[in-house]
C-alpha positions as CSV (number, residue, x, y, z in Angstrom):
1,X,-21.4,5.5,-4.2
2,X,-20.1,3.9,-0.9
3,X,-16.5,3.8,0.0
4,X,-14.8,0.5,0.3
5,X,-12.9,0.6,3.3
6,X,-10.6,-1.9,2.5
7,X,-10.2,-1.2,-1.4
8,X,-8.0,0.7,-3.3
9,X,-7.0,3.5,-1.2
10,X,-5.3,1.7,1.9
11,X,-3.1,0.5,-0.6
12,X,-2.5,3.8,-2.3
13,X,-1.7,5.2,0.9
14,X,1.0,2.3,1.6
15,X,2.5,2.8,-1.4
16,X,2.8,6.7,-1.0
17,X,3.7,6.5,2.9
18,X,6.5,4.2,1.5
19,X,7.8,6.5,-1.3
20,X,7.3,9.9,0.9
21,X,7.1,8.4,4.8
22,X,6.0,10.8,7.4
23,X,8.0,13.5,9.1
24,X,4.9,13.4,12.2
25,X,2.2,11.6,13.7
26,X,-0.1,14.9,12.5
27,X,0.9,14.3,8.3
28,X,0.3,10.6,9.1
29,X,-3.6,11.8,10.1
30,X,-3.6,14.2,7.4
31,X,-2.9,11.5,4.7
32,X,-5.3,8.6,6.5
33,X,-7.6,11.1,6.4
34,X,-6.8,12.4,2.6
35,X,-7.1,8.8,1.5
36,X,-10.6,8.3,3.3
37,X,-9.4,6.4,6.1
38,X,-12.0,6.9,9.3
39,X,-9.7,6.6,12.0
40,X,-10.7,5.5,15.7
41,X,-8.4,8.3,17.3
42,X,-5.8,10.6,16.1
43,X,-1.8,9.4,15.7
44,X,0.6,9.6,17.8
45,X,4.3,9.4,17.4
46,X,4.6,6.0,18.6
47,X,1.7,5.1,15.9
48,X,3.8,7.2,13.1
49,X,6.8,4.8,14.0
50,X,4.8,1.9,14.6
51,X,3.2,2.2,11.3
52,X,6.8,2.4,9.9
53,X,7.7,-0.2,11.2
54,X,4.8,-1.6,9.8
55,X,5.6,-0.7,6.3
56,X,8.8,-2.0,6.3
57,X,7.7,-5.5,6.5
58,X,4.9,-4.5,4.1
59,X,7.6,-3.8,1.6
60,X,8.8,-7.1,1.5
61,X,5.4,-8.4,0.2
62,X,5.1,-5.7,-2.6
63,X,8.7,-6.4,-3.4
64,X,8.3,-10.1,-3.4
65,X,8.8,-12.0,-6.6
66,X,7.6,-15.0,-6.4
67,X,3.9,-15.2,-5.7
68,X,4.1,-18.0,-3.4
69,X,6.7,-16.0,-1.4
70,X,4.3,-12.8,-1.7
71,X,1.6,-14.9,-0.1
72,X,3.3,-16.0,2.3
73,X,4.6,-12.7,3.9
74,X,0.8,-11.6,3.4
75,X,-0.4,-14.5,5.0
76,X,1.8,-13.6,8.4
77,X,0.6,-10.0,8.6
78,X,-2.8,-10.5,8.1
79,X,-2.5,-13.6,10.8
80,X,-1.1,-10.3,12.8
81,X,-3.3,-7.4,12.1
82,X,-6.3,-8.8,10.5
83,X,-9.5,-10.3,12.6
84,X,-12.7,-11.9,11.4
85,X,-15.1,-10.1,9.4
86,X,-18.0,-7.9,11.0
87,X,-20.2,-5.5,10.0
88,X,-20.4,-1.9,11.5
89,X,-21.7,1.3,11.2
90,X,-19.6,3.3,13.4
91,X,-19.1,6.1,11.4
92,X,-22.4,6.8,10.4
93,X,-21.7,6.7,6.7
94,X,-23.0,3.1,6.2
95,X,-23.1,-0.6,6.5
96,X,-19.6,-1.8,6.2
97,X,-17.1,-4.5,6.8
98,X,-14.2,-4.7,9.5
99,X,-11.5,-7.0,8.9
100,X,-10.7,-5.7,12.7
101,X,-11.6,-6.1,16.3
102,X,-13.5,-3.1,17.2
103,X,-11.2,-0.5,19.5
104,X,-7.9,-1.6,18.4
105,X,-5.0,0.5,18.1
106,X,-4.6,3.3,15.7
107,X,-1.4,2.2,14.3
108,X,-2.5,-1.4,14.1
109,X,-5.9,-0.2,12.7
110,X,-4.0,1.3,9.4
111,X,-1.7,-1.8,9.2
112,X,-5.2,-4.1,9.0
113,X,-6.4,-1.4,6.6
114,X,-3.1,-1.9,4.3
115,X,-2.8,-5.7,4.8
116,X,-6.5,-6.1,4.0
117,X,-6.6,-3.6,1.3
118,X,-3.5,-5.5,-0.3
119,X,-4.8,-9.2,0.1
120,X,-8.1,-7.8,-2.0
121,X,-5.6,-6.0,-4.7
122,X,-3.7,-9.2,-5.0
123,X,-6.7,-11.6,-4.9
124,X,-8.9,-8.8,-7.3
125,X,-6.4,-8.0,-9.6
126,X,-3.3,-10.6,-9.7
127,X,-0.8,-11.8,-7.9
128,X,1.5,-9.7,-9.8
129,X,0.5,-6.3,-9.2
130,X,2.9,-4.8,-6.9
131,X,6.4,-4.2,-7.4
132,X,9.5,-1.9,-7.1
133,X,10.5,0.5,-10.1
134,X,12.1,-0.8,-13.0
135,X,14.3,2.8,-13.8
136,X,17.9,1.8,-12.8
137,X,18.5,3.9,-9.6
138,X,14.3,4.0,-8.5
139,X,13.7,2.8,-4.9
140,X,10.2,3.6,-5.0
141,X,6.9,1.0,-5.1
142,X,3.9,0.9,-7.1
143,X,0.3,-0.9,-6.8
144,X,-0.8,-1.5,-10.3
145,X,-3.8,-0.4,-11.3
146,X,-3.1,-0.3,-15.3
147,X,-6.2,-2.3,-17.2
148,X,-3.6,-5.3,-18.6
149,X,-1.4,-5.1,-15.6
150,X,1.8,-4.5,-16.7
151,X,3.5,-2.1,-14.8
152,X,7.0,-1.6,-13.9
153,X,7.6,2.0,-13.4
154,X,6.3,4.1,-10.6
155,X,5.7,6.8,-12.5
156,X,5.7,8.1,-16.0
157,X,8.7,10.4,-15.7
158,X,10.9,6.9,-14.5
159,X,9.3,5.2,-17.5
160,X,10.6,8.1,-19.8
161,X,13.8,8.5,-18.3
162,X,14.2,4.4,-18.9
163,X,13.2,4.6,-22.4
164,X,15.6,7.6,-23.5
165,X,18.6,5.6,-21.8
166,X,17.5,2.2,-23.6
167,X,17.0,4.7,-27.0
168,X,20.7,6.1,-26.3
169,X,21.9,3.0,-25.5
170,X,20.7,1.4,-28.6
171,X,22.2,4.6,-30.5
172,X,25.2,4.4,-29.8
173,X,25.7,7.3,-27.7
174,X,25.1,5.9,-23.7
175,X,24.9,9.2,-22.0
């Protein structure tokens, strides 16, 4: 089976570099690498804060509401980080597509990896399927993967903690 580039794993890794970011440019290679990404040259430190940078505005699409307004914000950083489609073989692993020019950046070769990866989430899967956690006090994001895409936690323990409170608060005895 052939990795897609631009599939589910550049989105992955945005949602976990925005839940957990990066305390150096080395754990920002480690976790490219982890999630398959072939980068053009090791990160530096002004790639790690590039890249956070990066994410930040990211955040706004997977926080995003309204789909319109989710497009939107897309829209702007793929205009910004994404280029026409080519094929290439540079790594020697196969035939694949880049949605970038050839010898960009390595901090603005994971953001065309994220924003491309996201646009084929959105466009594969729905609209819908990003979001912040539901569990009152959660800050973290998740890319929903579920098979009838309805997802609001980022995790299972958030979901739990959010159904023992709405349990005790139906009770009676809100602790």
């Amino acid at each position: 089976m052939h990795y897609n580039h631009y599939g589910r794993e550049p989105v992955r890794l945005g949602i976990e570099l925005l839940n957990e970011p990066c305390a150096s440019a080395a754990e920002l290679g480690q976790r490219c690498a982890a999630a398959g990404l072939v980068l053009s040259c090791a990160p530096t430190e002004a790639d790690r804060a590039s890249v956070t940078a990066f994410l930040a505005r990211w955040r706004q699409v997977v926080l995003a509401v309204e789909r319109g307004e989710r497009a939107a914000l897309l829209n702007v950083l793929l205009g910004e980080y994404a280029a026409a489609p080519r094929l290439t073989d540079h790594a020697g692993d196969g035939w694949h597509l880049h949605f970038r020019d050839p010898g960009v950046a390595t901090d603005r070769q994971i953001a065309a990896l994220i924003t491309v990866g996201t646009a084929l989430h959105l466009t594969g899967l729905g609209m819908d399927r990003l979001g912040g956690c539901a569990a009152d006090g959660c800050e973290r994001v998740f890319a929903d993967n579920s098979r009838n895409g309805t997802q609001r936690f980022c995790s299972p323990a958030c979901a739990n903690r959010s159904a023992v409170r709405r349990h005790r608060e139906r009770r009676g005895t809100g602790r």
